[in-house]
C-alpha positions as CSV (number, residue, x, y, z in Angstrom):
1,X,0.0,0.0,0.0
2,X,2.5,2.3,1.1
3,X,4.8,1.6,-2.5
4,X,1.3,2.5,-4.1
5,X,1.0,6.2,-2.2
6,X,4.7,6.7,-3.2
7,X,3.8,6.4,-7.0
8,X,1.3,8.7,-6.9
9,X,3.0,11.6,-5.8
10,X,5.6,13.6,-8.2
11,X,9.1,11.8,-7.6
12,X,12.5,12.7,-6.5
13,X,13.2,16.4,-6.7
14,X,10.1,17.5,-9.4
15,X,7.7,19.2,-6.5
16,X,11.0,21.6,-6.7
17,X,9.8,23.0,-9.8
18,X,6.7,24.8,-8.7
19,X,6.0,28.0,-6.5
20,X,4.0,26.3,-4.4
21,X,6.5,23.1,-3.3
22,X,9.8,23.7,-3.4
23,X,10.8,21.1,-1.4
24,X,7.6,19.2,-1.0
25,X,7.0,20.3,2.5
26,X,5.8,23.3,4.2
27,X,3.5,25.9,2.9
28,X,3.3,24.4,-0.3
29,X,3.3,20.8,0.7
30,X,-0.5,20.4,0.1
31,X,-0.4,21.5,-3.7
32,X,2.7,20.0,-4.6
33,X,1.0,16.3,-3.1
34,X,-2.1,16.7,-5.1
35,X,0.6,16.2,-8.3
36,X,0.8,12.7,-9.7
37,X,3.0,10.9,-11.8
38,X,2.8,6.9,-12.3
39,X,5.2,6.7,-15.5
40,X,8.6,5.7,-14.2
41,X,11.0,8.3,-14.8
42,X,15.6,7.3,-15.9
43,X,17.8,9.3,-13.7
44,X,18.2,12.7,-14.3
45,X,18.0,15.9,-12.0
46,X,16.9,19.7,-12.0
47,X,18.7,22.5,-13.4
48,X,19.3,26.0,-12.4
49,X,20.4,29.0,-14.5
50,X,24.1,29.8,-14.6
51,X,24.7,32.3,-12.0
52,X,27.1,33.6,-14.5
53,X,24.8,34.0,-17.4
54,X,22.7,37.3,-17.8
55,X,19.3,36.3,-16.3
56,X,15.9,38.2,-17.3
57,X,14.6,37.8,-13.5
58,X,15.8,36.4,-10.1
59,X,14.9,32.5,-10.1
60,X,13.5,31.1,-6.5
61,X,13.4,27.4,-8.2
62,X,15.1,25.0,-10.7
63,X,13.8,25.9,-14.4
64,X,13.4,22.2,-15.5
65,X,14.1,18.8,-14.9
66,X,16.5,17.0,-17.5
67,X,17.2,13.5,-18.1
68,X,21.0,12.0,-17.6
69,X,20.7,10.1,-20.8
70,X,18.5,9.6,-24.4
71,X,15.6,8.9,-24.5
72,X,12.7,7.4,-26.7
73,X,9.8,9.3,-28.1
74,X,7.2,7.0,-27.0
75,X,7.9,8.3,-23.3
76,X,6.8,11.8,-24.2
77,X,3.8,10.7,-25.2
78,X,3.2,8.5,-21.7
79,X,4.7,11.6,-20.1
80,X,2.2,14.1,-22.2
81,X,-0.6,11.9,-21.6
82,X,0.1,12.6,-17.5
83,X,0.2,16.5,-17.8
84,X,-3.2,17.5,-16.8
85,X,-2.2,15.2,-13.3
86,X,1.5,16.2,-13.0
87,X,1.8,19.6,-14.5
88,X,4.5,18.8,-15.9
89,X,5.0,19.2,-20.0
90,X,7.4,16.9,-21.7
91,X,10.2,17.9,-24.1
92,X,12.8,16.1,-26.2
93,X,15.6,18.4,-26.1
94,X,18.8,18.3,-28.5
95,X,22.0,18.8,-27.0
96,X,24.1,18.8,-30.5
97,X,24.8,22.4,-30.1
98,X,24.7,23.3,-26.2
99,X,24.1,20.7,-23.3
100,X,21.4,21.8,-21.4
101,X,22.9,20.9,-18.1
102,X,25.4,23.8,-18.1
103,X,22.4,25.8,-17.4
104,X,22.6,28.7,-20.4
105,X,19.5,29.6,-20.4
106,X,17.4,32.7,-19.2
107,X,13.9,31.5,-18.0
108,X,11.0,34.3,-18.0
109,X,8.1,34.2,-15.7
110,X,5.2,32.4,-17.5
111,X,2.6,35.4,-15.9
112,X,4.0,37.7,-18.6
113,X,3.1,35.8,-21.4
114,X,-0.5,37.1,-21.0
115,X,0.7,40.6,-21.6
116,X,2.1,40.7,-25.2
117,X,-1.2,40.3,-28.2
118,X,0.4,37.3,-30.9
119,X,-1.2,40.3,-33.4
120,X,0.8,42.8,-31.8
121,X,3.6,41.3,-32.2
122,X,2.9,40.0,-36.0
123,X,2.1,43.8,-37.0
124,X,5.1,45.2,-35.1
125,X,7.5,43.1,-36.7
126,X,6.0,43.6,-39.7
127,X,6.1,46.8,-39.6
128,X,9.9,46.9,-38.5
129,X,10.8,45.5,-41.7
130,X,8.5,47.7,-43.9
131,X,10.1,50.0,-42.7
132,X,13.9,49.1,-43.8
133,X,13.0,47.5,-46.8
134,X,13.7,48.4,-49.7
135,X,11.5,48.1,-53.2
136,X,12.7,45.2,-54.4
137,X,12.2,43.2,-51.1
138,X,8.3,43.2,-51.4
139,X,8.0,40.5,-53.7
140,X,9.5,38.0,-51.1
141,X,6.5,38.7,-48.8
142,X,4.1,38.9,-51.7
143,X,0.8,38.9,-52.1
144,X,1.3,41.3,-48.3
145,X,4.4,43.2,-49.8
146,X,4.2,45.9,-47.0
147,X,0.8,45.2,-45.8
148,X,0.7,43.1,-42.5
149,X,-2.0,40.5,-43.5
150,X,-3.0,40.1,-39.3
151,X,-3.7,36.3,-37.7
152,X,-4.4,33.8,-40.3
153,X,-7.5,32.2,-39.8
154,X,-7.6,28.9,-37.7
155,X,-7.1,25.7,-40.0
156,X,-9.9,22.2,-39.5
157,X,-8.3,19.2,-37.3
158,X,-7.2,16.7,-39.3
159,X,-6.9,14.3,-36.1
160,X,-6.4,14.5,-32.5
161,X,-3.9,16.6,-31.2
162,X,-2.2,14.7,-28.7
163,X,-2.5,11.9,-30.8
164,X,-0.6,14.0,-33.8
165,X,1.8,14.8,-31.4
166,X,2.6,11.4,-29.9
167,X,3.4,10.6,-33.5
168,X,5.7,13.3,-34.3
169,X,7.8,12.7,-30.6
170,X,8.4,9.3,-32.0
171,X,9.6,10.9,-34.9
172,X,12.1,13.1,-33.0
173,X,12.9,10.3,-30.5
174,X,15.1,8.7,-33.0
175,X,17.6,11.6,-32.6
176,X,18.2,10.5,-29.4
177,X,17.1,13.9,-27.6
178,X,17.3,13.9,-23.7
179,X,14.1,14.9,-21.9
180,X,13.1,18.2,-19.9
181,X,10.2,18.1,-17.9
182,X,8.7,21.7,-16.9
183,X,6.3,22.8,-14.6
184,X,3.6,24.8,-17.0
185,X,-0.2,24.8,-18.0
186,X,0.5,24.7,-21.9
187,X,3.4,23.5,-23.6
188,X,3.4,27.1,-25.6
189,X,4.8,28.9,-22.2
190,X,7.8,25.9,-22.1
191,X,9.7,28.0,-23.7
192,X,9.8,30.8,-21.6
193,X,9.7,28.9,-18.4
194,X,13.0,26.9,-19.4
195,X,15.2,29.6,-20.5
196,X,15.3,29.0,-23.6
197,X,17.4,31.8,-25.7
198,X,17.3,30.1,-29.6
199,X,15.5,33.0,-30.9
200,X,17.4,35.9,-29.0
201,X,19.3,37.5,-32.6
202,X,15.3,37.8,-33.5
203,X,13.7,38.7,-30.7
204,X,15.4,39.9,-27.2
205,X,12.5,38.3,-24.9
206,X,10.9,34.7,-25.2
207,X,7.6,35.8,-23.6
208,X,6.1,37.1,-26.8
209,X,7.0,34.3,-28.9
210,X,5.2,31.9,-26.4
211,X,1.9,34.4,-26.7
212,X,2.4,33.2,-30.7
213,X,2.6,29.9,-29.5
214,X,-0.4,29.7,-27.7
215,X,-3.0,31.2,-30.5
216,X,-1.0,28.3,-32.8
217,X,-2.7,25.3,-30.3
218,X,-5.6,26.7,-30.4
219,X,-5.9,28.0,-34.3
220,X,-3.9,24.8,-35.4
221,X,-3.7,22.3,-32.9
222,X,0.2,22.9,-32.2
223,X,2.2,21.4,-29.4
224,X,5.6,22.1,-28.6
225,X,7.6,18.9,-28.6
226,X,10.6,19.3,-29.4
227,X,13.8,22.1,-28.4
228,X,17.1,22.6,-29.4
229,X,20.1,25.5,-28.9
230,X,18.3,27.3,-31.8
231,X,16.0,24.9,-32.8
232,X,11.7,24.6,-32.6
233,X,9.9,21.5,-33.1
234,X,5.9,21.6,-33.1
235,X,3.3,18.9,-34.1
236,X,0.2,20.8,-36.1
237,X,-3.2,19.1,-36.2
238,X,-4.9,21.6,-38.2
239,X,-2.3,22.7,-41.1
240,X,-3.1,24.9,-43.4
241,X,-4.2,22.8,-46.6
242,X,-5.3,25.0,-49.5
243,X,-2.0,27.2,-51.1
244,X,-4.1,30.7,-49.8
245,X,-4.6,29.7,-46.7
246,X,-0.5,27.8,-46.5
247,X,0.3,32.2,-47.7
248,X,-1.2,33.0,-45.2
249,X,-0.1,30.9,-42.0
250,X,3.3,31.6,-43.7
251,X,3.4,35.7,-43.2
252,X,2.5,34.8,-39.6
253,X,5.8,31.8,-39.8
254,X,8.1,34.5,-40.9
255,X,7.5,37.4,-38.5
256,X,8.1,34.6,-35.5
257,X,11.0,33.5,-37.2
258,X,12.5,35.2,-40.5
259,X,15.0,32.9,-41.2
260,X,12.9,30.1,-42.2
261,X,12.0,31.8,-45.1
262,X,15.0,33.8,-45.9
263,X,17.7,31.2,-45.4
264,X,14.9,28.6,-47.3
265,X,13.1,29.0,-50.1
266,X,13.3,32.9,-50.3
267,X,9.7,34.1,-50.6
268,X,6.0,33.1,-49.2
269,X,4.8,31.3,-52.0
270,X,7.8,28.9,-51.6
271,X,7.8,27.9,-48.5
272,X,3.6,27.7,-47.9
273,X,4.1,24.9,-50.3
274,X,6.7,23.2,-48.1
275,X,4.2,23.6,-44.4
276,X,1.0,23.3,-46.7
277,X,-0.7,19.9,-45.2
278,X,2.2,18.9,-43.0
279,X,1.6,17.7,-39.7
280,X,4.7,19.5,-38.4
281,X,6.2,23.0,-38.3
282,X,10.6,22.7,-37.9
283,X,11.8,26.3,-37.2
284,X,15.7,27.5,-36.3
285,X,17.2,30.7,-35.7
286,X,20.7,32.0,-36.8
């Protein structure tokens, strides 16, 4: 009986990562016991921001949990499956570039989020480039040319979510990634609760690009899966699948991240043919 109780409750060191149990006693004892978790978990540990690295706010708690070794993709899924129990979101994260452990990352409270509009941001940077452009750069962004199109319009589920994501973690799993586990409502505010600092040559704070995130699951059935040094994996449920609606979903692609289209097929039109009915969205930064 007593083994069963101990399987219930979040694990090791995890209650660390919310506000309300850092050490799973105290105060915030009672909230972080309410947390389950009956997948078995490999070794692995929290991680804290490198005291030497420029931080965006003063840190009270580890940002995520990382695993010690690889692991497979068909663990996210057991582990995504137990987020509305654990709080905890799942990602496979790449260390090619940057281990994660060394702690190079910047984390962001999560409550900011909430204050940046996806449109806002969409226009803004829109309008930024307008602005230095010259002429003969309009026809990369055509049919918009200067003309911020706004939000594209949300696409039809082709399947289940979760069950489109599952799929593409198995995908990724094959890479080997290690896994983070963060303590978060939606995977869209991951990114700003680990740290994560792959878009910082575009955009100085992660916050906004999270706000992006979260109109994407609920406009295309995103989830964040996947994270890298300067790398983005999503699963999409509900891609765009006629070419003016793929234009479209692609002006709001290139404002969050420029160099997809740029450093890829060069205009619009191009690259809404490569994200037109695929069930994934791949994005990296410079």
């Amino acid at each position: 009986m007593d083994d069963v109780e101990i399987r219930r409750h979040l694990p090791g060191n995890l209650p660390q990562l919310f506000a309300d149990g850092a050490d799973g006693a105290g105060p915030g004892a009672e909230g972080a016991s309410g947390r389950t978790l009956s997948v078995s978990l490999p070794e692995g540990d929290v991680v804290w921001p490198d005291p030497g690295y420029p931080q965006r706010s003063l840190l009270m708690r580890p940002a995520f949990w990382l695993s010690d070794e690889p692991v497979h993709g068909e663990l996210w899924g057991r582990l995504r499956a137990e987020h509305p129990r654990s709080g905890l979101w799942p990602l496979l994260l790449d260390e090619t570039d940057q281990p994660w452990a060394s702690g190079q990352i910047a984390p962001e409270p999560v409550e900011e989020i909430g204050n940046y509009s996806p449109e806002a941001f969409l226009y803004e940077v829109w309008a930024d480039w307008a602005e230095q452009a010259g002429d003969e750069d309009h026809d990369d962004l055509a049919p918009f040319g200067r003309h911020c199109p706004g939000p594209a319009p949300a696409g039809t589920l082709l399947d289940d979510p979760d069950a489109v994501a599952d799929r593409y973690a198995r995908t990724l799993g094959v890479r080997g990634p290690s896994l983070g586990l963060v303590a978060v409502e939606s995977g869209a505010d991951a990114i700003a609760a680990v740290g994560w600092q792959g878009a910082l040559n575009h955009n100085e704070w992660t916050a906004p690009l999270a706000a992006v995130l979260r109109g994407w699951e609920e406009r295309f059935g995103a989830r964040v899966v996947g994270l890298g040094f300067n790398t983005l994996e999503l699963s999409v449920a509900a891609p765009p699948v006629t070419i003016r609606h793929a234009v479209h979903v692609a002006a709001e692609h290139w404002a969050f991240c420029p160099d997809i289209l740029f450093q890829g097929p060069g205009n619009l039109a191009g690259y809404a043919e490569e994200i037109r009915g695929k069930t994934y969205w791949s994005f990296w930064w410079d």
